[in-house]
N, C-alpha and C positions, 0 to 999 in steps of 0.2 A: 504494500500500500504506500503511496507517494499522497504529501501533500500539496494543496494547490490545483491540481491535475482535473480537467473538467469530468465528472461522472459520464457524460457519454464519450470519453476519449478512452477506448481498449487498449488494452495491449499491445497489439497490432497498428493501429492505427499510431498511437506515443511511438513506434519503432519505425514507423512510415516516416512519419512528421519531421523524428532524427535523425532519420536519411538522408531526408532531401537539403540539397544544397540549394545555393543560390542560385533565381531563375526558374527551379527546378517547378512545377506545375502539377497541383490537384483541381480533381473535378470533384464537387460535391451534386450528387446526383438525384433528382425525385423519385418516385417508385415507377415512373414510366421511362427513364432515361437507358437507355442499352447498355448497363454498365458492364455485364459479362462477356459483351461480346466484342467490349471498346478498352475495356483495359488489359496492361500488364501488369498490374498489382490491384487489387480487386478486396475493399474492405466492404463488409455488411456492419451499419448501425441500423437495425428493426426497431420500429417506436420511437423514432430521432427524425425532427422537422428539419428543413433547410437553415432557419435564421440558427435553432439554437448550437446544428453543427457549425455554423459558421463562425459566430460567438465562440463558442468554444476553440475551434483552431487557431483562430486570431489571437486567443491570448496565448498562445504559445511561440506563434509563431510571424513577424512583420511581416508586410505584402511589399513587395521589390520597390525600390525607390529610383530604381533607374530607368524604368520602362515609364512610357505615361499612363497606361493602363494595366495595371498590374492584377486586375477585378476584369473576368468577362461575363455577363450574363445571358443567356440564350436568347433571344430575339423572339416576338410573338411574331407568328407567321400572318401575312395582311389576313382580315379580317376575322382573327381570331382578338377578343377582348385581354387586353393584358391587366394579367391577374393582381389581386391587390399583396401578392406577395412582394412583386418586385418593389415599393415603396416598401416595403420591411426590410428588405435586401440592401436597400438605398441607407435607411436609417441607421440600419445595424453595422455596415460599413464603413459610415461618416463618424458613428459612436465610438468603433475603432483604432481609425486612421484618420490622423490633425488635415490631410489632403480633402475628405469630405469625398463627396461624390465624382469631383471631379480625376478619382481613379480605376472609374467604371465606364467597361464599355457594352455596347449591344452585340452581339456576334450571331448572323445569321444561323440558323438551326445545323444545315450539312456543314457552316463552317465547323461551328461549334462539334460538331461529332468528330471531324476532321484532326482537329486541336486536341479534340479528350483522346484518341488515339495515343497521340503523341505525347498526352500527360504521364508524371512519373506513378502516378497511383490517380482510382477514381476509388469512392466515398459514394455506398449506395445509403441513400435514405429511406422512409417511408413518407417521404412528405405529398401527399395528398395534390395541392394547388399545382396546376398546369404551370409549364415554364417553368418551373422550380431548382433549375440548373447554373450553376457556376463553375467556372474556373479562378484559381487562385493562385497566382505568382509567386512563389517564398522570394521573401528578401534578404536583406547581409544582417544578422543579429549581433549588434551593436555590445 
């Protein structure tokens, strides 16, 4: 047992996190997002929403400070309403990191699938609310 350490942060996921170097990229995934078949390192949190894994990693971990987006969120595809999660994503973000929102970007859906490939680990949720997908930059820990 570790203190400090968010209750939905496993085992697994605390040995992900101290992995990744700088630059290095998670996707935090909704329960629709194809994480099994888009990752190479593949954590399950069941019962875990998008904001509070995000909260969570964030205190362990800074989002890259040299990139200007270091925050991607999946983009609602035209005429699909976007969901009121992404202002939760926006708040929880800015609550954060001193840069605010302005270290978030939209990233088209196939991009976004594209990109989560390429991440060093994806983070399945059970989060419910549609769009419910991030990627997340580690940065240099100070």
């Amino acid at each position: 047992m570790l203190k400090g350490i968010p209750d939905v942060i496993s085992p697994q996921l605390l040995m992900i996190l101290d992995e990744m170097g700088h630059g290095d990229q998670l996707v935090i995934g909704d329960s629709n997002f194809p994480a099994a078949s888009n990752a190479k390192r593949l954590v399950r949190c069941d019962g875990v929403g998008l904001i509070q894994m995000i909260d969570a990693v964030l205190t362990l971990y800074p989002l890259d400070t040299y990139v200007p987006h270091p925050v991607g969120i999946m983009a609602v595809v035209l005429g699909d309403p976007v969901p009121p999660l992404h202002e939760q994503v926006r708040k929880t973000i800015a609550k954060q990191d001193s840069r605010g929102e302005a270290v978030i970007e939209m990233v088209e859906r196939f991009a976004f699938y594209d990109r989560a490939k390429l991440a060093y680990a994806i983070v399945s949720t059970t989060e419910k609310q549609p769009y419910g997908c991030v990627i997340l930059t580690k940065g240099v820990v100070r």
